[in-house]
N, C-alpha and C positions, 0 to 999 in steps of 0.2 A: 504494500500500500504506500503511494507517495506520500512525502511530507503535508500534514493540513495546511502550514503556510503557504510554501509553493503551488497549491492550488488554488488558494485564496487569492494569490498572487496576481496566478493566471487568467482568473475569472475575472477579478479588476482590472486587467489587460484589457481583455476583453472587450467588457463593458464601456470602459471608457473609450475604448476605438467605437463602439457605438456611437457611443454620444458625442465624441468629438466630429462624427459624420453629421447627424442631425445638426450640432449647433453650427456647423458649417455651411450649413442649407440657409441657415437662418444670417451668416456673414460676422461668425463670434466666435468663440473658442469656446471649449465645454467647462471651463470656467468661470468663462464671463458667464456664461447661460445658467450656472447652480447659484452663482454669484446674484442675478438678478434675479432667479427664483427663490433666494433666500431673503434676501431685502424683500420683496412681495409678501414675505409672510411676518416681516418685522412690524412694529407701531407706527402708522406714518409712512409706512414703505420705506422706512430709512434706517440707518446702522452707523455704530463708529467701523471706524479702519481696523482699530482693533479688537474688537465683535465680528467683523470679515475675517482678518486674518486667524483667530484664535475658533471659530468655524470649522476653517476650510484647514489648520493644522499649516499652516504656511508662513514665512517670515513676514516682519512687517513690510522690512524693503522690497521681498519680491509683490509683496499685498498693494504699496505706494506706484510701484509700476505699470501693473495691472489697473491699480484705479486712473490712473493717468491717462492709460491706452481708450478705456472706456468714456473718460469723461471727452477726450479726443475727438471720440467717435458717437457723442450725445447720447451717452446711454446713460450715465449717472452727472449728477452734480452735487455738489458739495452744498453746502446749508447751515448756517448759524444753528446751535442746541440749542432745543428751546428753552432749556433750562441752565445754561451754562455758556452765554453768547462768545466766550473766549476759545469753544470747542466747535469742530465742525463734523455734522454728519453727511454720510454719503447718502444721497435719496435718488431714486428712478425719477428717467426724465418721461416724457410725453415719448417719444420714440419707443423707451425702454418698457414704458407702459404696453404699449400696440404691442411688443412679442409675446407679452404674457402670454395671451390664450392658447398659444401654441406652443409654448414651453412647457404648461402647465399641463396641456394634454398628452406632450411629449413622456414626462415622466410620471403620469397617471396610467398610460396603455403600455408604458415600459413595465410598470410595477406587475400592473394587473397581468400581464402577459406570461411574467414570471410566475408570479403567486399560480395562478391558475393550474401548474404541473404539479404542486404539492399540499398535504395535507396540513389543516391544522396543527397535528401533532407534529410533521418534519417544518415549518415554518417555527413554533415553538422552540425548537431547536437546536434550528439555526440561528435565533433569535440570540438563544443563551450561549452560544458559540461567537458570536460577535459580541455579546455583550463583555463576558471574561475579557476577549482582547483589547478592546475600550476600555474597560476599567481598570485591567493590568497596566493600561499605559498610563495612567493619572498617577 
């Protein structure tokens, strides 16, 4: 039996070669695109930089270059906190708004597509199989 990492590995391979074909359909990289479907589910549709980068597990500086690229490309802008006008949060623009429904679809038929081949009890699972490795890492 192969290693469970290396599988895990591979499967996130995988997957993200998926998804870096769709958000490429869409003219983003499969970061930008988790990236704005995360802010979509934020307060305000908006996030600090470091609330993105501590997310996605990613440095702040590769986090500052990415948002640069996007904000580049009218997909986010930056915004006084409402609560801390010396801070600024990243918010979807009117652009970044318009992909939603097709992000959002994207990885609702991605989900269900999967889910669909297995049971309650193997999704449980694998649930508690990813969970250990998440909370090992804290």
């Amino acid at each position: 039996m192969k290693p469970i990492k290396r599988r895990i590995q591979t499967a996130s391979s995988i997957l993200t070669r998926q998804q870096q074909d769709f958000a490429a359909s869409l003219g983003i990289t499969s970061l930008q695109m988790s990236v704005l479907s995360f802010l979509a589910e934020q307060d305000h549709a908006q996030s600090s930089q470091q609330e993105i980068a501590d997310a996605f597990q990613i440095q702040r500086s590769t986090t500052t270059v990415m948002l640069r690229r996007m904000e580049k490309h009218d997909l986010v802008r930056r915004v006084e906190d409402d609560f801390d006008h010396r801070k600024k949060q990243v918010a979807l623009t009117d652009q970044a708004q318009a992909m939603l429904p097709k992000i959002k679809n994207y990885f609702e038929a991605d989900d269900q597509a999967l889910r669909q081949h297995f049971s309650a009890a193997d999704l449980a699972a694998f649930e508690k199989v990813l969970t250990y490795i998440l909370d090992k890492h804290d």
